[in-house]
FINU-779386 format. One record per residue (C-alpha): y, x, z; residue in three letters; residue number from 1. Coordinates in pm, 1 decimal. Layout:
REC         py         px         pz   code   pos
REC          Y          X          Z    ALA   NUM
...
***
This chain:
REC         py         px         pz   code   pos
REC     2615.8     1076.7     2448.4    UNK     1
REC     2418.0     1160.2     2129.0    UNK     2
REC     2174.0      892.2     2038.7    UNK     3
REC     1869.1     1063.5     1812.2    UNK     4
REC     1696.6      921.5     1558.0    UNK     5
REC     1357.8      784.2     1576.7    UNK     6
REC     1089.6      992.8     1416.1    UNK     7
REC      814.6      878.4     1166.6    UNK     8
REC      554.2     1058.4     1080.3    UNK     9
REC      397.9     1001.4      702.8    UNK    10
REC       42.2     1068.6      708.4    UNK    11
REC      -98.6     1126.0      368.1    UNK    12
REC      236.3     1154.5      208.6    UNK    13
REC      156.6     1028.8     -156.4    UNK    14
REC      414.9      841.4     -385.7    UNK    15
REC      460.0      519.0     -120.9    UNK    16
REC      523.2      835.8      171.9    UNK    17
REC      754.2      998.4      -51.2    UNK    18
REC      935.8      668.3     -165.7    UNK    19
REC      969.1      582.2      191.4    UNK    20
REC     1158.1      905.4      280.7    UNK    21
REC     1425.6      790.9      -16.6    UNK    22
REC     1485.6      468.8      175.4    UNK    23
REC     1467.4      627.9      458.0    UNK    24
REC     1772.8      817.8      418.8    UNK    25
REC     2030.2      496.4      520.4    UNK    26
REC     1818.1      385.0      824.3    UNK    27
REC     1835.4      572.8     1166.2    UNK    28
REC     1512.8      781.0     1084.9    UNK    29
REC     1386.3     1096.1     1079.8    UNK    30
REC     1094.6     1151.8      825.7    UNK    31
REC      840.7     1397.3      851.4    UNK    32
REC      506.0     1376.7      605.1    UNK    33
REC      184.7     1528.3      664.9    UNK    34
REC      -37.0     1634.8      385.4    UNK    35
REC     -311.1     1865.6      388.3    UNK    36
REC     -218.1     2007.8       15.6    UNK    37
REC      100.9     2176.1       -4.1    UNK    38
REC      337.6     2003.9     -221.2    UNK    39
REC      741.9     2003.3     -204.4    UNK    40
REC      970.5     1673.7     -220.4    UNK    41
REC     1322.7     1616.9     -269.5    UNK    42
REC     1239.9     1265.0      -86.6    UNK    43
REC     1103.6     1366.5      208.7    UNK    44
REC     1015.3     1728.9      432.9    UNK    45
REC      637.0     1795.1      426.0    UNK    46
REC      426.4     2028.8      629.2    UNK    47
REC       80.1     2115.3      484.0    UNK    48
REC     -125.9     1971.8      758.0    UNK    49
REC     -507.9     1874.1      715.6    UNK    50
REC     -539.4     1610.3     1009.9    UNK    51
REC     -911.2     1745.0     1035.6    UNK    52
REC     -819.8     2066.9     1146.1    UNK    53
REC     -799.0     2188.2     1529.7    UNK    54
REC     -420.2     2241.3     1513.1    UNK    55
REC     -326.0     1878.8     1428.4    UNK    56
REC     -302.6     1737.0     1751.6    UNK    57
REC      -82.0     2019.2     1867.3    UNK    58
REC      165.3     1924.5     1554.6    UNK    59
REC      179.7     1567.3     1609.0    UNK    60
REC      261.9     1673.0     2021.4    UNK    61
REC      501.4     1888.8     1888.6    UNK    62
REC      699.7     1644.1     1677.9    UNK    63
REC      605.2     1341.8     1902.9    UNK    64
REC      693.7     1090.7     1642.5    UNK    65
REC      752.4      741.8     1761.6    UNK    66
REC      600.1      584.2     1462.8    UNK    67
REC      340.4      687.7     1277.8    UNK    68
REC      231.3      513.8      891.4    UNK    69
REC     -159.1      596.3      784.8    UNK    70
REC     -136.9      632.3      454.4    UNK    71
REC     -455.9      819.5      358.9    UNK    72
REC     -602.7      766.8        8.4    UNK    73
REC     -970.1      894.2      -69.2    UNK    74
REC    -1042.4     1198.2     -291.5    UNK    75
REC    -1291.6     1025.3     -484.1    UNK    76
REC    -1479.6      699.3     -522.0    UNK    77
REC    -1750.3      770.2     -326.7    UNK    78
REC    -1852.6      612.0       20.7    UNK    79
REC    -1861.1      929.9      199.9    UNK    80
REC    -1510.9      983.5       94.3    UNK    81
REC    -1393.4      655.7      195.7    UNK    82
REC    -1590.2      684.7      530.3    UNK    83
REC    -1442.5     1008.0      589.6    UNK    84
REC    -1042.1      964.3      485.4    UNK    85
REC    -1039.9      586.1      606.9    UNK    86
REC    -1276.9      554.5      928.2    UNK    87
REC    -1307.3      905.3     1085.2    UNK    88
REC     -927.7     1046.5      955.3    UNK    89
REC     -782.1      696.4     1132.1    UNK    90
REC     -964.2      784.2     1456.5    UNK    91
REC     -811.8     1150.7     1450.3    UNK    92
REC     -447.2      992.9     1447.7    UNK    93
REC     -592.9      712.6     1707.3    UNK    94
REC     -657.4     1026.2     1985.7    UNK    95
REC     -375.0     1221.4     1847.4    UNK    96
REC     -136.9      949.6     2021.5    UNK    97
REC     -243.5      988.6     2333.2    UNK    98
REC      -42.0     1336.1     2299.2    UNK    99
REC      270.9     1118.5     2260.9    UNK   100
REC      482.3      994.0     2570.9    UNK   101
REC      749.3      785.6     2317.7    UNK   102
REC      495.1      645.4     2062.8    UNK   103
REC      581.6      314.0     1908.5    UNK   104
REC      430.2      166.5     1669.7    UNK   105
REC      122.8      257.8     1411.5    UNK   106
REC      118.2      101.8     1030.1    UNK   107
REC     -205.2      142.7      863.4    UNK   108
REC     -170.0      103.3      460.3    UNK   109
REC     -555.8      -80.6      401.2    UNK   110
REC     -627.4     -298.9       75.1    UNK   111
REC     -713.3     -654.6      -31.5    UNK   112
REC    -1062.9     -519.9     -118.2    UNK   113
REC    -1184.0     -687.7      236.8    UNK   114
REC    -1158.6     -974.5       62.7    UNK   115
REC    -1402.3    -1132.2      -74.4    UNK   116
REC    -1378.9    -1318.5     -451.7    UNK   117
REC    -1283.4    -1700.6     -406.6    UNK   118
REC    -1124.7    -1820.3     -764.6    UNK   119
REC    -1070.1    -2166.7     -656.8    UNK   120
REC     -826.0    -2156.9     -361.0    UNK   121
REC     -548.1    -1882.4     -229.6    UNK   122
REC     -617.1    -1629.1       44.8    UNK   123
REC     -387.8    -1557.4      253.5    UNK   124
REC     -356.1    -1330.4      609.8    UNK   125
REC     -580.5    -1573.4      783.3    UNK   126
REC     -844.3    -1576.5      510.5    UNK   127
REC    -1226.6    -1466.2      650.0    UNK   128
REC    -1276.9    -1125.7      495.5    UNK   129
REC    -1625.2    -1091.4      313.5    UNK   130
REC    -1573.0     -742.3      114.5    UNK   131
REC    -1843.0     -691.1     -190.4    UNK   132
REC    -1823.0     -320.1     -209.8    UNK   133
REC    -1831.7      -28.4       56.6    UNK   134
REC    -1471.1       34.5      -28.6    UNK   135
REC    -1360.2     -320.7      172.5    UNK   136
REC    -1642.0     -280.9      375.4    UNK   137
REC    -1501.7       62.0      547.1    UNK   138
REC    -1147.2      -16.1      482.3    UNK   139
REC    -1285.4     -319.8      712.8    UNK   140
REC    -1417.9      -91.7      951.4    UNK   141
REC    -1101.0       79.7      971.6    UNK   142
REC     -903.1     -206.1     1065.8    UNK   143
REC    -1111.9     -305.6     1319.5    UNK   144
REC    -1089.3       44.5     1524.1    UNK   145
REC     -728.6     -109.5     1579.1    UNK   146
REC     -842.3     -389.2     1773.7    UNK   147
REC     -981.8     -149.4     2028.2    UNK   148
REC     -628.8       70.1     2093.8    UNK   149
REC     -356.9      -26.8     2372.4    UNK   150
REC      -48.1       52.4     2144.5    UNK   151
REC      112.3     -170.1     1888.9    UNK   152
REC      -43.5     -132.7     1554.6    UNK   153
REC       -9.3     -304.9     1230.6    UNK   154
REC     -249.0     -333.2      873.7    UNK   155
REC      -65.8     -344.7      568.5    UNK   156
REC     -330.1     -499.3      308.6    UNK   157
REC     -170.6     -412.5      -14.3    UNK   158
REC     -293.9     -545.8     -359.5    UNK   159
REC     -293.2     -351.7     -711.4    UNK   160
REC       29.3     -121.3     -611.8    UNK   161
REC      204.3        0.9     -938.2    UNK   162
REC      538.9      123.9     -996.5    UNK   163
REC      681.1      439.4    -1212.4    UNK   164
REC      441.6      645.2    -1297.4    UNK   165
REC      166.0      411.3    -1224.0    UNK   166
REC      121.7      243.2    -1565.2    UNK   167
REC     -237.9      189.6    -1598.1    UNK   168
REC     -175.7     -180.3    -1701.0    UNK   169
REC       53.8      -87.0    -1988.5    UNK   170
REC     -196.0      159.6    -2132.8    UNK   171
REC     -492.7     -106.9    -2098.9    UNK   172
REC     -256.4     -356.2    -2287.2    UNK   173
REC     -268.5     -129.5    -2599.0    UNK   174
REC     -667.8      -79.4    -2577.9    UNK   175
REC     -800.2     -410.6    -2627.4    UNK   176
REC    -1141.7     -256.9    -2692.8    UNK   177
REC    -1139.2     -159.7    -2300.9    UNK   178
REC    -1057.7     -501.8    -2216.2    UNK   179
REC    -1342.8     -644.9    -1955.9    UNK   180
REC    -1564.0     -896.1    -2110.6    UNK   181
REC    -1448.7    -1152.4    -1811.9    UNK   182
REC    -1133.0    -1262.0    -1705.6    UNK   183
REC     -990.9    -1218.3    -1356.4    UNK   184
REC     -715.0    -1278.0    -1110.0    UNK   185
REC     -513.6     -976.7    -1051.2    UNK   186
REC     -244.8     -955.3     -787.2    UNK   187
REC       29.7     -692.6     -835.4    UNK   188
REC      270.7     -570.2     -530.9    UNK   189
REC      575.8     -296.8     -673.1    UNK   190
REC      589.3       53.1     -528.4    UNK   191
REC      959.3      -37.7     -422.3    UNK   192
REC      875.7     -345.5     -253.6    UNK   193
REC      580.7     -239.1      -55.9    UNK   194
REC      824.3       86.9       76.0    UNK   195
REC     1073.9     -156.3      153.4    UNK   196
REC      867.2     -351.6      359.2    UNK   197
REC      765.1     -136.5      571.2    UNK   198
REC     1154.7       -2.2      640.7    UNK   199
REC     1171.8     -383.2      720.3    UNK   200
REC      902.2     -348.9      955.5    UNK   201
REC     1047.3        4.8     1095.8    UNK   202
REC     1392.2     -166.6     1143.3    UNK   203
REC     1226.7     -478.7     1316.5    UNK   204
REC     1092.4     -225.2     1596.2    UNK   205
REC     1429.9      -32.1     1646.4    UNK   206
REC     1568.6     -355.2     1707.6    UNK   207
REC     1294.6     -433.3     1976.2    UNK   208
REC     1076.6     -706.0     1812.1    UNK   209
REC      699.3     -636.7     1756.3    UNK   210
REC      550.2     -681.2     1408.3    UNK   211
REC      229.4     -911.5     1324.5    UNK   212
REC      -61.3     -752.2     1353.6    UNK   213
REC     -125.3     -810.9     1008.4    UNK   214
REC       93.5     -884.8      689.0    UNK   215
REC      -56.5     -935.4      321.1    UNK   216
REC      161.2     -740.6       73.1    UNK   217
REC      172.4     -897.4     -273.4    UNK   218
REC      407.3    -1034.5     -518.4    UNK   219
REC      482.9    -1412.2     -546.5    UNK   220
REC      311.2    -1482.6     -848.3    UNK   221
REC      -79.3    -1365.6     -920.6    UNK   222
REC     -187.1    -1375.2    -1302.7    UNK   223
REC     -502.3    -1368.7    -1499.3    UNK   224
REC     -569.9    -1054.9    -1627.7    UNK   225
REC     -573.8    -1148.0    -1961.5    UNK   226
REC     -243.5    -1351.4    -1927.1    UNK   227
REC      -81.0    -1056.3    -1780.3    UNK   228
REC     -216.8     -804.6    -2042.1    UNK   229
REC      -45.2    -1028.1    -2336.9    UNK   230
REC      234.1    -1065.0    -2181.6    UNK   231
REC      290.5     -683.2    -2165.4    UNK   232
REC      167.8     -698.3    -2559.6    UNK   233
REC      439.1     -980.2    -2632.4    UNK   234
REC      733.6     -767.1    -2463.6    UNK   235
REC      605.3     -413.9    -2623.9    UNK   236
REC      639.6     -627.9    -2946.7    UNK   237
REC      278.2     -530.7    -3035.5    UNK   238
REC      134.8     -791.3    -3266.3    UNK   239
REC     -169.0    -1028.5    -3220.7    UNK   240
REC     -222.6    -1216.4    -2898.4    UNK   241
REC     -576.8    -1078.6    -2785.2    UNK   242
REC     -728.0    -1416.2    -2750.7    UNK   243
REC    -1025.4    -1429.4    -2509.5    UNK   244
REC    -1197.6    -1719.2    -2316.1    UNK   245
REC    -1323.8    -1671.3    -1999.7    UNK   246
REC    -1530.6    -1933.4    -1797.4    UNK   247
REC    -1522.7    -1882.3    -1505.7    UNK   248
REC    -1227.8    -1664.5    -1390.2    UNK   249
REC    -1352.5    -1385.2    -1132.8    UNK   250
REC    -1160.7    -1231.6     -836.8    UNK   251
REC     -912.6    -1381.1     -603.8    UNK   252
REC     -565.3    -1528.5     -626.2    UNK   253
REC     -339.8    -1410.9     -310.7    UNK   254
REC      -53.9    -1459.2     -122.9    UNK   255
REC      124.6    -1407.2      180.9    UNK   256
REC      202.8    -1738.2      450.5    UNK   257
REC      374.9    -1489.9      674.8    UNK   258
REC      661.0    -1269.3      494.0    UNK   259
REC      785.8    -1637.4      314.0    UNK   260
REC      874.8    -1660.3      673.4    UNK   261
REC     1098.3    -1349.0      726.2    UNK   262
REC     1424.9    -1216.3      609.9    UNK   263
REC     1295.1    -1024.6      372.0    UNK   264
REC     1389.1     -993.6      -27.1    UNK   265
REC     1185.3     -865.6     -276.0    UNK   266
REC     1325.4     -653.0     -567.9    UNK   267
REC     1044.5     -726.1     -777.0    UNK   268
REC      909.5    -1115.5     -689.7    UNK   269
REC      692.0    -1114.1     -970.2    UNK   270
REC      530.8     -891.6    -1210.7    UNK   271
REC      756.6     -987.9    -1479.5    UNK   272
REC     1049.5     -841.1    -1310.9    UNK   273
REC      884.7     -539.0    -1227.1    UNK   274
REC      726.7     -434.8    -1535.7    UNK   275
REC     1041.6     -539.6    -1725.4    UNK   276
REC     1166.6     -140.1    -1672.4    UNK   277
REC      821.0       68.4    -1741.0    UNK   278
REC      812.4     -177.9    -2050.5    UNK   279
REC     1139.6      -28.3    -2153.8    UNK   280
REC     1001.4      313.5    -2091.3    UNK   281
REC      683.3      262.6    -2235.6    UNK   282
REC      852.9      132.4    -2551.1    UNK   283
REC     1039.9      497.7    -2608.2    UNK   284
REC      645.5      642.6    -2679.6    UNK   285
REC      546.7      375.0    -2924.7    UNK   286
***
């Protein structure tokens, strides 16, 4: 007897959808992405599919995937775009699954913005959220429509994502003029690291197991802003230390009390592992 493969369905297949469907590849899953502009991928087969039109619920009962990842970004910064792509495009997938007899599981990709600052102690998946800006506060509102469903969901809350072809750090590191006036905590998570956990959390459910509700995705180490920023200086052999004093430091300093816990590895622990490579790159344009 054949046994099929599961089927995920990618919705809002950007760079983490399409670096899924590379991982993908030695797992027993199928990989579909939706996205509603049409774009090709060597990674992964997408169908141009805009979740807001009338046919979408007919595609997703046609491919009845057993997962489903919410990926969504917004088009702009605006709160009408958040409130549309975050709040009202997560309650179109919500209703979509009750088209699906096998469905699983539902991962919803949200952000640390729900936080709010606290520079003196870590916050972790058990934090209280207190977002600052209507970003957190929808992505908030989001999250919480997943406290109302009777499947299994799960939110990813990922922090500054970068990765190749995300170097917005490096180029900063070369402007010191655009430097903020006030230091900050950032918290970094790798492109590879954030697709790989979630093919951790896809491989706990074929084996059966549930995953938490909830799961903080960041590296092991966060870093001052201005700490991190010299550091990229120091290794693109730029010279001058940008020397800037900052009292207080703003933001947040995260980190996760729940994947410590599991079997999983990152490739890139902490950001100076996994900006040791776009470094290199970087360095060829200098």
């Amino acid at each position: 007897m054949e046994i099929k493969n599961k089927k995920l369905l990618v919705i809002g297949c950007g760079k983490l959808g399409q670096k899924l469907g590379l991982l993908a590849k030695k797992t027993p899953l199928d990989l579909l992405g939706f996205k509603r502009k049409k774009i090709t991928s060597t990674n992964i087969r997408i169908e141009q599919q805009d979740i807001f039109d009338k046919s979408f619920f007919d595609k997703v009962k046609i491919h009845s995937p057993d997962f489903i990842l919410y990926s969504l970004s917004a088009d702009e910064q605006s709160e009408k775009s958040y409130r549309r792509n975050y709040v009202e495009g997560l309650k179109q997938v919500i209703k979509s699954i009750k088209y699906i007899n096998n469905f699983q599981h539902l991962f919803f990709v949200s952000s640390t913005s729900v936080y709010g600052d606290n520079n003196d102690q870590f916050i972790d998946e058990f934090s209280e959220t207190s977002p600052k800006n209507f970003r957190g506060t929808i992505l908030l509102e989001a999250e919480n429509l997943l406290n109302t469903v009777k499947f299994n969901s799960t939110v990813l809350r990922l922090s500054g994502i970068y990765g190749s072809g995300r170097n917005y750090m490096i180029k900063l590191s070369q402007d010191a003029e655009s430097w903020p006036k006030v230091d900050r905590w950032t918290n970094r998570i790798n492109e590879d690291d954030a697709a790989n956990f979630i093919i951790f959390l896809l491989n706990q459910c074929l084996q059966g197991e549930i995953p938490e509700k909830l799961y903080l995705l960041t590296d092991k180490e966060p870093v001052t802003l201005f700490r991190l920023l010299n550091w990229i200086r120091q290794n693109l052999n730029l010279k001058n230390k940008i020397n800037i004093t900052s009292d207080p430091i703003l933001g947040k300093r995260l980190r996760s009390s729940i994947i410590p816990s599991l079997k999983f590895e990152y490739k890139y622990p902490t950001y100076k592992q996994g900006y040791k490579e776009l470094i290199q790159e970087a360095k060829k344009n200098l």
